[in-house]
DRENMARPA-715989 format. One record per atom (N, C-alpha, C, O, CB): residue in three letters; residue number from 1; y negated, x, z; atom name. Coordinates in nm, 3 decimals. Glycine has a CB too. Layout:
N
ATOM:ala:NUM:Y:X:Z:CA
...
END
This chain:
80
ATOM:unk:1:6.204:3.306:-2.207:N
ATOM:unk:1:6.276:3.423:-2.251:CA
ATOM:unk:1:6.405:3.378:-2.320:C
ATOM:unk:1:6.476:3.293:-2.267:O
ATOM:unk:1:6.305:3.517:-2.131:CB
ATOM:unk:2:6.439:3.438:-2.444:N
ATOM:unk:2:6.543:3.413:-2.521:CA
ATOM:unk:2:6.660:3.506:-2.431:C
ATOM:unk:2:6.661:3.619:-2.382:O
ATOM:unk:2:6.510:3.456:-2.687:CB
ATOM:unk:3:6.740:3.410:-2.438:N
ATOM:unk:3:6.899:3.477:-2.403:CA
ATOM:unk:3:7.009:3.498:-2.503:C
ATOM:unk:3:7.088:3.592:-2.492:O
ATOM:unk:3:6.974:3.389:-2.304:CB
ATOM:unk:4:7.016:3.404:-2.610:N
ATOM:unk:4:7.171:3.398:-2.646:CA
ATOM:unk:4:7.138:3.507:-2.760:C
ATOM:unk:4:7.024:3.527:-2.801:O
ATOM:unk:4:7.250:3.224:-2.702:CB
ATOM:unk:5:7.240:3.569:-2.801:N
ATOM:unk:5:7.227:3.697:-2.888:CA
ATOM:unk:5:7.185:3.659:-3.036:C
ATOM:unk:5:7.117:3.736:-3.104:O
ATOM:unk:5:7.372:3.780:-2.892:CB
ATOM:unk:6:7.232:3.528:-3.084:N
ATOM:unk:6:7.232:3.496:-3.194:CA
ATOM:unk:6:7.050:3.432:-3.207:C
ATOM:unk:6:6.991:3.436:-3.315:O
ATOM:unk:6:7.370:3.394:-3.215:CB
ATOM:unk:7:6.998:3.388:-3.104:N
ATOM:unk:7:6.889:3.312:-3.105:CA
ATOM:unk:7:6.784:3.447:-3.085:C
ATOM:unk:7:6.664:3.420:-3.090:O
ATOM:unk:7:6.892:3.184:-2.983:CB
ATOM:unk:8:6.813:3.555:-3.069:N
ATOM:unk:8:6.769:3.659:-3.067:CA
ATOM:unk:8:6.756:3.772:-3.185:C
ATOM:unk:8:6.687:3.873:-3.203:O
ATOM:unk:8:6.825:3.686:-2.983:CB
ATOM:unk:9:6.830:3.721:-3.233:N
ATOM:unk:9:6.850:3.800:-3.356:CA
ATOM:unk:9:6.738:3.733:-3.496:C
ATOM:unk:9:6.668:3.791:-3.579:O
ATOM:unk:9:7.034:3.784:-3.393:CB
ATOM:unk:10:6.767:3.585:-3.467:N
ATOM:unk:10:6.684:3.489:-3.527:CA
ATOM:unk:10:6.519:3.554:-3.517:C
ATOM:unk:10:6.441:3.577:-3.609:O
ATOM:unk:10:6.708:3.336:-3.443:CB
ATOM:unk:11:6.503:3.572:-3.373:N
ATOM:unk:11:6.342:3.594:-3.323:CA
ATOM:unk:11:6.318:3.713:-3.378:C
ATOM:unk:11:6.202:3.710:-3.420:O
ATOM:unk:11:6.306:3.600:-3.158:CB
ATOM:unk:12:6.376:3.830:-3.402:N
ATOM:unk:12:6.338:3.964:-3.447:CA
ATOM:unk:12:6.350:4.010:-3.633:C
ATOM:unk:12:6.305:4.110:-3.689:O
ATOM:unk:12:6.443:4.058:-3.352:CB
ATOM:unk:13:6.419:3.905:-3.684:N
ATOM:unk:13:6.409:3.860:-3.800:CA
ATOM:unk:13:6.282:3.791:-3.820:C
ATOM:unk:13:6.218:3.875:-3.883:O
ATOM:unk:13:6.514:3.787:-3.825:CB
ATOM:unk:14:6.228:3.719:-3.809:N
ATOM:unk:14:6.089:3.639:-3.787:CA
ATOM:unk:14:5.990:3.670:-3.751:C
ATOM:unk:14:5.889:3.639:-3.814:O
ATOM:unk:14:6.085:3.560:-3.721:CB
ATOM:unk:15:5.983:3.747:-3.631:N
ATOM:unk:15:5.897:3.857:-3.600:CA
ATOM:unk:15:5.891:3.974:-3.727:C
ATOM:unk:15:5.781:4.005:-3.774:O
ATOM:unk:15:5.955:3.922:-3.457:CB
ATOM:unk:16:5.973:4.015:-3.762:N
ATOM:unk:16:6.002:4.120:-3.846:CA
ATOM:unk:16:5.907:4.084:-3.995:C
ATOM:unk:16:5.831:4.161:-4.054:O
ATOM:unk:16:6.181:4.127:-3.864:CB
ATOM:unk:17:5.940:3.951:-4.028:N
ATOM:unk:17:5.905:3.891:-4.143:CA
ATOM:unk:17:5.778:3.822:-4.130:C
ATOM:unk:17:5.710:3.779:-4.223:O
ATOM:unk:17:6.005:3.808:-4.185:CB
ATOM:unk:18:5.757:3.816:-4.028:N
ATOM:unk:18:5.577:3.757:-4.014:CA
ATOM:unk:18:5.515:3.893:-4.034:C
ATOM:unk:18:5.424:3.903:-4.116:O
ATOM:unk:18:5.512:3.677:-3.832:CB
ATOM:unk:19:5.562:4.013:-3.959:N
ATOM:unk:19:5.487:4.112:-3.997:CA
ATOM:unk:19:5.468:4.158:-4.107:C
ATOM:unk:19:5.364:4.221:-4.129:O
ATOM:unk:19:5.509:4.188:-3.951:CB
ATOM:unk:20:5.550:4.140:-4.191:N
ATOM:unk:20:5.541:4.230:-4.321:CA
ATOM:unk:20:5.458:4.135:-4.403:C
ATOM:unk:20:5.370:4.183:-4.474:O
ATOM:unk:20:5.696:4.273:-4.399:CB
ATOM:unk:21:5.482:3.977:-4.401:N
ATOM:unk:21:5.396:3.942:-4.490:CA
ATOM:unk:21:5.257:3.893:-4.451:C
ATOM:unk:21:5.201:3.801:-4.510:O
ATOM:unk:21:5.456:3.858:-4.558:CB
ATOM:unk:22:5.193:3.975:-4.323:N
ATOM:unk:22:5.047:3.954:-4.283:CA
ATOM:unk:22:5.041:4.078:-4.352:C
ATOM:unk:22:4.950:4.059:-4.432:O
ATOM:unk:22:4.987:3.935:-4.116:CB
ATOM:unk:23:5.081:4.186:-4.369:N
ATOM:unk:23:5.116:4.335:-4.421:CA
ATOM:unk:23:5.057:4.297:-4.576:C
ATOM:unk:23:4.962:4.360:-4.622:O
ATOM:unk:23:5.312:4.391:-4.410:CB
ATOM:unk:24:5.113:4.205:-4.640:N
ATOM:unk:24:5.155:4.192:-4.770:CA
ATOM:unk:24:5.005:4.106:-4.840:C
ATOM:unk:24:4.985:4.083:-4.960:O
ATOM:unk:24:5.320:4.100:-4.772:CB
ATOM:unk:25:4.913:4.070:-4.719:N
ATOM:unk:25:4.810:3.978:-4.731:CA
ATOM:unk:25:4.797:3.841:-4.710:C
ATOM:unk:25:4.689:3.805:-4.756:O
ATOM:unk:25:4.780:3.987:-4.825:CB
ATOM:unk:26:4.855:3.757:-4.664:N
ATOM:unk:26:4.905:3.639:-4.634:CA
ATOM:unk:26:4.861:3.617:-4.486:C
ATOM:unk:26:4.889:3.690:-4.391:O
ATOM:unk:26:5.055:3.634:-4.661:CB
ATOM:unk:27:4.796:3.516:-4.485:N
ATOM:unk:27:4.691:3.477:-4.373:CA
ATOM:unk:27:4.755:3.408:-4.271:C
ATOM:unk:27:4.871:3.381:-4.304:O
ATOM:unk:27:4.574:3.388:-4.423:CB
ATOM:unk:28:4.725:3.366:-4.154:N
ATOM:unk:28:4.783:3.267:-4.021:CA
ATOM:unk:28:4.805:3.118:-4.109:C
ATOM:unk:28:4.914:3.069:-4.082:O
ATOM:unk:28:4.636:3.244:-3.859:CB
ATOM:unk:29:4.748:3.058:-4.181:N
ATOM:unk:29:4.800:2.939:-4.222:CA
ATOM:unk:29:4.950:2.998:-4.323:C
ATOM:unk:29:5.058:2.957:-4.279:O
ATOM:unk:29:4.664:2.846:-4.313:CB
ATOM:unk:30:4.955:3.066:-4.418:N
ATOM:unk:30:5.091:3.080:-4.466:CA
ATOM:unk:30:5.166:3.123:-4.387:C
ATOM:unk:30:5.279:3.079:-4.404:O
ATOM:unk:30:5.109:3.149:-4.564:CB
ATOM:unk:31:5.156:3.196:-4.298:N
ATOM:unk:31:5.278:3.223:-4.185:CA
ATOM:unk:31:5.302:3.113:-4.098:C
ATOM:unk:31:5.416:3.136:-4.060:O
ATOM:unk:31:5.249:3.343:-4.087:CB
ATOM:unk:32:5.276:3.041:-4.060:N
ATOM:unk:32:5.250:2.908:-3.985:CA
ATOM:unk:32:5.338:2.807:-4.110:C
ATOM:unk:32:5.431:2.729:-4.088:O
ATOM:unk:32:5.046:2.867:-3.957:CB
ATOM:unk:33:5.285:2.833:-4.221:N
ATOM:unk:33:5.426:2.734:-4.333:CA
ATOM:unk:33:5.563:2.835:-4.382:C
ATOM:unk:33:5.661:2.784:-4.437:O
ATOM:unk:33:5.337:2.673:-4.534:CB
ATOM:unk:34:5.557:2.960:-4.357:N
ATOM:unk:34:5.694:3.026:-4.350:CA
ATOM:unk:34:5.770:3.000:-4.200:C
ATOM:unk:34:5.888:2.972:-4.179:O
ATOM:unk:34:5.671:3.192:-4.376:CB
ATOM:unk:35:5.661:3.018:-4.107:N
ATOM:unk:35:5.756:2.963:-3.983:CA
ATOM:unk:35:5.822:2.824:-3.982:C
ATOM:unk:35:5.942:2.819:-3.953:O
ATOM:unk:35:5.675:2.959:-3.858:CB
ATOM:unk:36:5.761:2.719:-4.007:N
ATOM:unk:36:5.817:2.557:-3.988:CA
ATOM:unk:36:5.909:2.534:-4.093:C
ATOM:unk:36:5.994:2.446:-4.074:O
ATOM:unk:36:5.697:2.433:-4.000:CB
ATOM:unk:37:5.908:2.613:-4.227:N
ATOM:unk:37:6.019:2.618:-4.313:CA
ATOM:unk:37:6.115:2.684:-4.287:C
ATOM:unk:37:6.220:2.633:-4.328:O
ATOM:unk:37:5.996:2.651:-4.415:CB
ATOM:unk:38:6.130:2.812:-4.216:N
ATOM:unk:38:6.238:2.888:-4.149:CA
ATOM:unk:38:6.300:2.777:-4.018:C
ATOM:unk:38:6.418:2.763:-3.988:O
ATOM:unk:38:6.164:3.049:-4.085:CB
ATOM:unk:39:6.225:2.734:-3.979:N
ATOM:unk:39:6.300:2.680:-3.866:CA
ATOM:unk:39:6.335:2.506:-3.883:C
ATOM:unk:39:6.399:2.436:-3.805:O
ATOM:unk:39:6.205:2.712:-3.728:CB
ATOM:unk:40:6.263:2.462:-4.026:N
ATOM:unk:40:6.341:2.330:-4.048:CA
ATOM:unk:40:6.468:2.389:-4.127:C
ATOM:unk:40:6.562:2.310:-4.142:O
ATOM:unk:40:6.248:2.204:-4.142:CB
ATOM:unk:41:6.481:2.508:-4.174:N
ATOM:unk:41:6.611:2.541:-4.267:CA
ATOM:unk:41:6.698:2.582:-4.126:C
ATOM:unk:41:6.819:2.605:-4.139:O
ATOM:unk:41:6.588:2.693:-4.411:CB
ATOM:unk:42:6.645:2.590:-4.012:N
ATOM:unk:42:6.780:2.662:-3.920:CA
ATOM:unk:42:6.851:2.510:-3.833:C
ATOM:unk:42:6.954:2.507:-3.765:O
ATOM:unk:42:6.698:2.815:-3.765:CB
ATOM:unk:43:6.738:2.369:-3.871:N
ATOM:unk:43:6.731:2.265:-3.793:CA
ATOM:unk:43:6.874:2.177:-3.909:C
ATOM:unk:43:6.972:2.115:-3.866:O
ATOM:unk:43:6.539:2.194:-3.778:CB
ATOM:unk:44:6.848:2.196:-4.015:N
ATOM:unk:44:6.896:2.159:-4.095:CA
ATOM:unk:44:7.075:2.202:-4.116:C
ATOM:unk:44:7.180:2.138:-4.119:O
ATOM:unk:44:6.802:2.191:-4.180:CB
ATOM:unk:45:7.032:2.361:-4.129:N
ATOM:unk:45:7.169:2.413:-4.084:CA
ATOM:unk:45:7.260:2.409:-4.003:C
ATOM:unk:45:7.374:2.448:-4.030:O
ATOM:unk:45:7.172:2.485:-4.071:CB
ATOM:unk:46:7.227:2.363:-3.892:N
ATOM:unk:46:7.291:2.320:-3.769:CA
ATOM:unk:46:7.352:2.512:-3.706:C
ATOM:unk:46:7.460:2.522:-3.648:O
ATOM:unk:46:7.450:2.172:-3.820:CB
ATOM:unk:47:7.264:2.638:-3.731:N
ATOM:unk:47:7.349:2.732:-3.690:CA
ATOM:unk:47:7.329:2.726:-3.568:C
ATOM:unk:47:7.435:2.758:-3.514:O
ATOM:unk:47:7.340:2.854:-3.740:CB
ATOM:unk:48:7.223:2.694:-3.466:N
ATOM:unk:48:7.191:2.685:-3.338:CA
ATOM:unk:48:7.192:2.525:-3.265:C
ATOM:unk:48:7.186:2.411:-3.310:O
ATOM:unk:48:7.058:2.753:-3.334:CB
ATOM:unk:49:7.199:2.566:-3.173:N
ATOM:unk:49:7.193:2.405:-3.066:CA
ATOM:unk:49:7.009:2.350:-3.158:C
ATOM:unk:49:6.931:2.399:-3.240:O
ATOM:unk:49:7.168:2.462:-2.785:CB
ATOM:unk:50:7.019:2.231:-3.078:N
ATOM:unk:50:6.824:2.216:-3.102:CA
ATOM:unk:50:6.764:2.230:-3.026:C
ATOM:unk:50:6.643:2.213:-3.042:O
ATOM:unk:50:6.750:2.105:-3.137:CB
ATOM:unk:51:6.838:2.283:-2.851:N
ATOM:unk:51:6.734:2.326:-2.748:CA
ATOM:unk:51:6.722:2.488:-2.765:C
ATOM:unk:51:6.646:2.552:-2.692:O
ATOM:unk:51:6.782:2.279:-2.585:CB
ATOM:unk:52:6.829:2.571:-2.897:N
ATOM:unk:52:6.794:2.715:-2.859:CA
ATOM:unk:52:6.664:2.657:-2.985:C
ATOM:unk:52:6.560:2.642:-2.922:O
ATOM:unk:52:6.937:2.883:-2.891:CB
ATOM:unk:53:6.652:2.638:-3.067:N
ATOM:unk:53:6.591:2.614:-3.178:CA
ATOM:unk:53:6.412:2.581:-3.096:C
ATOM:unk:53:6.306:2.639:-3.117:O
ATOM:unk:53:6.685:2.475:-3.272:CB
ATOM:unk:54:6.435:2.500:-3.032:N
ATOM:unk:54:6.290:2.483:-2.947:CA
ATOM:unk:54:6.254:2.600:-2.888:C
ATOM:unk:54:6.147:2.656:-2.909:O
ATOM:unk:54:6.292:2.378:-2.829:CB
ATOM:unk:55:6.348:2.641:-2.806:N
ATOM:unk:55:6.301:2.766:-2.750:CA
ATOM:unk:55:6.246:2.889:-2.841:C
ATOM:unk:55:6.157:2.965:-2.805:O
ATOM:unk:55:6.411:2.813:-2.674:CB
ATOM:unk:56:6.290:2.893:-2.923:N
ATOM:unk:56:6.298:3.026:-3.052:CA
ATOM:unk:56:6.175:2.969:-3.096:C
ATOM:unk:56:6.087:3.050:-3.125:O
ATOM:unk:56:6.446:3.039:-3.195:CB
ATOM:unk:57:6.146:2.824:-3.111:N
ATOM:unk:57:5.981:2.760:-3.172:CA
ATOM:unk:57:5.910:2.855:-3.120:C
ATOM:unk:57:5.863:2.959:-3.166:O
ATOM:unk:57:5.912:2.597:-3.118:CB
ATOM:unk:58:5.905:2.780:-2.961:N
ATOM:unk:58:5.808:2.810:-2.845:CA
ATOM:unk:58:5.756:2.985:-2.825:C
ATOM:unk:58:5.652:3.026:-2.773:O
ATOM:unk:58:5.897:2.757:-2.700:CB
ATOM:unk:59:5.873:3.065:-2.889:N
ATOM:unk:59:5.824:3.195:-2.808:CA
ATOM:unk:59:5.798:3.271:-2.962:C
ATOM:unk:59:5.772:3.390:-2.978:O
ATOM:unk:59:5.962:3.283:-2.677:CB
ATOM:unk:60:5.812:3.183:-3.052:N
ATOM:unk:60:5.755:3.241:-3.212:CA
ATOM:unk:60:5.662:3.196:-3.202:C
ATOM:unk:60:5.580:3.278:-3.244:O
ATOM:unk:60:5.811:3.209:-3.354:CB
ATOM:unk:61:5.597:3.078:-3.159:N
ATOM:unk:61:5.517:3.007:-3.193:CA
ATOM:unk:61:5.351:3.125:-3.078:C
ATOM:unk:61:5.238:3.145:-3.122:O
ATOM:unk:61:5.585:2.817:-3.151:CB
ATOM:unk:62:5.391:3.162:-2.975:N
ATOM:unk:62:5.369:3.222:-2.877:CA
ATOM:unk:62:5.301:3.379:-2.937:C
ATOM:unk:62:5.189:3.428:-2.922:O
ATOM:unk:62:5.504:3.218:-2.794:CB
ATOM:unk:63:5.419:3.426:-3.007:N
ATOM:unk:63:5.407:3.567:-3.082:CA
ATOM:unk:63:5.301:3.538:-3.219:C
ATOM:unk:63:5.203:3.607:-3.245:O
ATOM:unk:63:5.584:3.625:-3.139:CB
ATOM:unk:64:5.337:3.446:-3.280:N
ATOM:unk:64:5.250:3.464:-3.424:CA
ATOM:unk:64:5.066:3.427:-3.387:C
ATOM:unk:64:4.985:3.432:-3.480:O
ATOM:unk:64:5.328:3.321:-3.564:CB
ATOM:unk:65:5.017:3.389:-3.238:N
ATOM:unk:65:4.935:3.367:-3.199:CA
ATOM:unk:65:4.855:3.447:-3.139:C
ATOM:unk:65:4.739:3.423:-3.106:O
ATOM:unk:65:4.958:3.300:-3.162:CB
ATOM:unk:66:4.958:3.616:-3.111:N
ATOM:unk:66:4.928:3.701:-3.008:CA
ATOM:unk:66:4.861:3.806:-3.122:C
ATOM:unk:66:4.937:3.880:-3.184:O
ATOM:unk:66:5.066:3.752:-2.903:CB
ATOM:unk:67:4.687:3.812:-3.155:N
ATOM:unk:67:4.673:3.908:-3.244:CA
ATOM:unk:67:4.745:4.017:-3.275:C
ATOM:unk:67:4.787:4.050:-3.386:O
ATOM:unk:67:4.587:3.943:-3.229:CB
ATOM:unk:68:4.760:4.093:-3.132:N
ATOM:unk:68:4.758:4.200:-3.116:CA
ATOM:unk:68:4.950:4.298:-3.196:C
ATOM:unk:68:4.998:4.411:-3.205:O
ATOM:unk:68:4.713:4.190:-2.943:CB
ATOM:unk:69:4.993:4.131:-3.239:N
ATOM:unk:69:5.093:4.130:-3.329:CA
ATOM:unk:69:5.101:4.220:-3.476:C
ATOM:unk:69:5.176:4.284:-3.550:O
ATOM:unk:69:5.096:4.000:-3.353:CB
ATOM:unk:70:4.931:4.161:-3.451:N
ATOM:unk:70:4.888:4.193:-3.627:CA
ATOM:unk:70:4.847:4.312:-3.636:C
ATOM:unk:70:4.876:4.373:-3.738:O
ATOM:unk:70:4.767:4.107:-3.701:CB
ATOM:unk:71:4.767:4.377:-3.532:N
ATOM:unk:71:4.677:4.494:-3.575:CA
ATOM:unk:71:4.758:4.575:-3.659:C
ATOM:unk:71:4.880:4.580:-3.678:O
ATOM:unk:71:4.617:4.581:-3.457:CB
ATOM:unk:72:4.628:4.658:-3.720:N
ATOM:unk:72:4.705:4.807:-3.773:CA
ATOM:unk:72:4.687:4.903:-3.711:C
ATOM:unk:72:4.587:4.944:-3.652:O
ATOM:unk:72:4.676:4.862:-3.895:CB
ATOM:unk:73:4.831:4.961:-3.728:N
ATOM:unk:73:4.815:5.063:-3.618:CA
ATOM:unk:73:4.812:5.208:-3.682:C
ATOM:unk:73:4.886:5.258:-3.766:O
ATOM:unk:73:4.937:5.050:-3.510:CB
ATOM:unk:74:4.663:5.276:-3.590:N
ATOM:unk:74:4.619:5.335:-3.667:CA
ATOM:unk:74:4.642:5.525:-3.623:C
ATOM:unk:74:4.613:5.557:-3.508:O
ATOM:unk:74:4.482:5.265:-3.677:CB
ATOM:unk:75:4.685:5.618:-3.707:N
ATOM:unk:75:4.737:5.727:-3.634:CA
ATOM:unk:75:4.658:5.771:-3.545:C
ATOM:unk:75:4.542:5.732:-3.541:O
ATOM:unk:75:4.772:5.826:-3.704:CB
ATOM:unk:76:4.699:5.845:-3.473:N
ATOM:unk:76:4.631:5.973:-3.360:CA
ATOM:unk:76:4.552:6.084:-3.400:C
ATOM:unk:76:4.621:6.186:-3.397:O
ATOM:unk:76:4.738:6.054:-3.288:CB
ATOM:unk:77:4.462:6.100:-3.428:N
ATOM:unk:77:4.434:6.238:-3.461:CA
ATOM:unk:77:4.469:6.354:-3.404:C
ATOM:unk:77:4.456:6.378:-3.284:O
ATOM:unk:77:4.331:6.252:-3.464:CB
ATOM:unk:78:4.519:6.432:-3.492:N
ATOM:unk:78:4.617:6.602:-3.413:CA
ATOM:unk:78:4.502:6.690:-3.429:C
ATOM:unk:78:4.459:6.740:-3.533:O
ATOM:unk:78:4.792:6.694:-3.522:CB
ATOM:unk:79:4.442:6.705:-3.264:N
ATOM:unk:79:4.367:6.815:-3.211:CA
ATOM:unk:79:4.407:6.947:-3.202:C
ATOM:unk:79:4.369:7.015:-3.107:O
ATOM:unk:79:4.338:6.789:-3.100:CB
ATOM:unk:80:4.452:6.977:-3.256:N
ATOM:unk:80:4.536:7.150:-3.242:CA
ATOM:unk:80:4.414:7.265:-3.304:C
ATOM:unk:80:4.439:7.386:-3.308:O
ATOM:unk:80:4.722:7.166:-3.379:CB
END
């Protein structure tokens, strides 16, 4: 579980942006090279420690694996 606010903010940005571009058509291998490029640019940057940076891997790495990330979600039909 992510704690620090900033390493959190990171994860919902990423989350945010994996979704839109499985949205956009872009398959598990290109999100898998937007993730390791997002996070060698955050390794590089020095904005986080490198143990929040592992952690933020581990529980992206966790999420972009969890289909149920991807589905579409599909409306309700209104019985009235």
């Amino acid at each position: 579980m992510l704690q620090d606010s900033l390493t959190i903010r990171y994860y919902q940005r990423l989350s945010d942006n994996l979704v839109e571009l499985w949205n956009r058509g872009y398959r598990f291998d290109d999100l898998r090279l937007y993730l390791d490029g997002y996070l060698s640019a955050l390794r590089h940057a020095s904005v986080l420690e490198p143990y929040q940076i592992n952690r933020l891997e581990e529980e992206i790495t966790r999420y972009i694996y969890d289909p149920s990330n991807f589905d579409a979600v599909m409306p309700e039909p209104d019985y009235r």
